[in-house]
C-alpha positions in Angstrom: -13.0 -31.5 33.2 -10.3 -29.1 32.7 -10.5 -25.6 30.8 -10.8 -25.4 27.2 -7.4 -24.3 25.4 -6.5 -24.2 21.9 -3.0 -24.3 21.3 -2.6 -22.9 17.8 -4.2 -19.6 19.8 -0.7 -18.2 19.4 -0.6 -18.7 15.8 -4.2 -17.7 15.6 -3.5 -14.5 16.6 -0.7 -13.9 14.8 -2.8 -14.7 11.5 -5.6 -12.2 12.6 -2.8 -9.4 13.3 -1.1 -10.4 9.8 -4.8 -9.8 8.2 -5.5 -6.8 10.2 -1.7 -5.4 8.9 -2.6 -6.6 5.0 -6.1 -5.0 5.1 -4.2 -1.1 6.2 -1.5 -2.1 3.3 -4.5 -2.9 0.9 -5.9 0.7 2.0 -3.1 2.4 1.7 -2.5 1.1 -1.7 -6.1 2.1 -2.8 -5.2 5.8 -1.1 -2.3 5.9 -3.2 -4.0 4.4 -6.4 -6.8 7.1 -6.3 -3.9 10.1 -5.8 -2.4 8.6 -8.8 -6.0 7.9 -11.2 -6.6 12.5 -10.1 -2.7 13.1 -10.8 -3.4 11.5 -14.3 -6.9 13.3 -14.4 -5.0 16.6 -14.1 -2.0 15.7 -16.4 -4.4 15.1 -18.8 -6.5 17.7 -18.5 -3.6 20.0 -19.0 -2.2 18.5 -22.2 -6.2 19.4 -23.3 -5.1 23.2 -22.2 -2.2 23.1 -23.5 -3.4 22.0 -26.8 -6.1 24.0 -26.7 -3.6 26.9 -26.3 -1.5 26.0 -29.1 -4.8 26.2 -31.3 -5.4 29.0 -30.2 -1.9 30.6 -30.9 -1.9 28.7 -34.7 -5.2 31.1 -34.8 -3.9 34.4 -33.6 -0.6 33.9 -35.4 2.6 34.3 -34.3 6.3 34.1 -34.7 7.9 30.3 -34.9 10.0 30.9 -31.5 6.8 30.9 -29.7 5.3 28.5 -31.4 8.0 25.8 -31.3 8.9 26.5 -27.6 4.4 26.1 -27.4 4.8 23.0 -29.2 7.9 21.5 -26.6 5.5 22.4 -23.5 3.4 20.3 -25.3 5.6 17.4 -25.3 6.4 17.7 -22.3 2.7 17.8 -20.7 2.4 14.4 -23.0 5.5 13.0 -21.4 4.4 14.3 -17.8 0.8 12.6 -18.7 2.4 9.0 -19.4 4.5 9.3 -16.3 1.3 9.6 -14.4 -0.1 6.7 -16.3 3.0 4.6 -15.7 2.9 5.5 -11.8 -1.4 4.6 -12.2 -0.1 1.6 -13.8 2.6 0.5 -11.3 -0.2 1.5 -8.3 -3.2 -0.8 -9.7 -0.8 -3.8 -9.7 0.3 -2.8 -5.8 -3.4 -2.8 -5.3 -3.7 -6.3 -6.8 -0.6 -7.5 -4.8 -2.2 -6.2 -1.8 -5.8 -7.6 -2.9 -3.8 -11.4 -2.8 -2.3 -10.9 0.3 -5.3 -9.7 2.3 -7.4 -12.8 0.8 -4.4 -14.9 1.5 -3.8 -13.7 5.1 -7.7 -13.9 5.2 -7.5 -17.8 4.0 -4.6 -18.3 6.5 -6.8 -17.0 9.5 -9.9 -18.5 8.7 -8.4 -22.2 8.7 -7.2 -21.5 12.1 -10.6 -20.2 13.5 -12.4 -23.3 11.8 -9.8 -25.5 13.6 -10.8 -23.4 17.1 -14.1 -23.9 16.2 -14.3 -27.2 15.8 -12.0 -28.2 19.0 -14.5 -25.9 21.0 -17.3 -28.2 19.6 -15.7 -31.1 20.8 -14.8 -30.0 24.1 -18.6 -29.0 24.7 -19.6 -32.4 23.3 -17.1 -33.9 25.3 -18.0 -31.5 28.5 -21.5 -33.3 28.0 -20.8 -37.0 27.8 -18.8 -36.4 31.0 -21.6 -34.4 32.3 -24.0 -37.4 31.4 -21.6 -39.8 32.9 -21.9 -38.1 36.4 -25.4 -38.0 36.1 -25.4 -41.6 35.2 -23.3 -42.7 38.1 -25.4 -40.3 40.1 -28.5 -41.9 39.7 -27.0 -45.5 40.0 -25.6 -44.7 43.4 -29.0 -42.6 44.8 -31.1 -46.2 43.1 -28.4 -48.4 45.2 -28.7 -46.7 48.4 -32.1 -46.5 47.9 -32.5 -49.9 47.4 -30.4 -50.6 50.2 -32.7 -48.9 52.4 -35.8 -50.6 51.3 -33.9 -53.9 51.9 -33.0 -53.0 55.5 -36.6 -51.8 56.4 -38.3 -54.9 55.2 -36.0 -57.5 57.0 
C-alpha cells in the first residue's frame, strides 16, 4: 500500500502558522493593554497630586495667578487622565479583536487536524484489511500446496 498523504497538509500548515501569527498579535496586544491600564494608573495618580497640591495651596493661601494657573494644571492632568482611558479603552477592544481571531484561527486549524486525523485512521484501518487480506491469501496458498503434497504422497 502506498504512503499515507494528506493533501490539505498545505493548508494545514498554513492554518497552524496563521494561529501561531494570531497568538504573538493577541500578546502583543495584551503587552500594549497592560502599558496602557499603568499609563492610566500614573495619570491618575497624578491628578490625586495635583489635587492634593491645590488643597494644599487653598490652605497656605496665595495670590489668584497661582492658583488659577494651579487649577488649569489640573485640567489638564484630568484631560491627560481621559486620554489614557480612551487609549485603555481603544487597547481592551484590540485585545478582544485579537482574542476572536486567535480562537478563530484556532477553530480553522483544528477542523483541519480532525480531518488529518481521521484520514490517518482510515489509512491504518485500511493498511490492516490489506494486511489481513495477504495473510488470508497467504494461508490459502501454504493449505493448497500443502494439500497438494499430501495428495501426491498418498497416490
Amino acid at each position: 500500500m502506498k504512503r499515507f498523504h494528506f493533501r490539505a497538509a498545505t493548508v494545514l500548515n498554513l492554518r497552524q502558522r496563521q494561529y501561531a501569527i494570531a497568538q504573538t498579535e493577541l500578546a502583543r496586544a495584551q503587552g500594549e493593554r497592560d502599558a496602557s491600564g499603568a499609563r492610566v494608573r500614573d495619570a491618575e495618580e497624578a491628578v490625586r497630586r495635583a489635587e492634593g497640591e491645590f488643597r494644599h495651596q487653598l490652605v497656605q493661601g496665595g495670590d489668584a495667578g497661582a492658583l488659577e494657573r494651579h487649577r488649569n494644571w489640573i485640567t489638564r492632568q484630568h484631560a491627560g487622565a481621559e486620554a489614557c482611558r480612551r487609549q485603555l479603552a481603544e487597547r481592551l477592544a484590540a485585545v478582544e479583536r485579537a482574542t476572536a481571531h486567535v480562537r478563530r484561527t484556532h477553530r480553522q486549524s483544528r477542523v483541519l487536524e480532525r480531518l488529518r486525523d481521521r484520514a490517518w485512521r482510515d489509512y491504518q484501518a485500511e493498511t490492516r484489511r490489506q494486511d489481513r487480506i495477504a495473510m488470508d491469501e497467504l494461508a490459502v496458498i501454504q493449505y493448497a500446496r500443502r494439500m497438494e503434497g499430501d495428495s501426491n504422497g498418498d497416490g
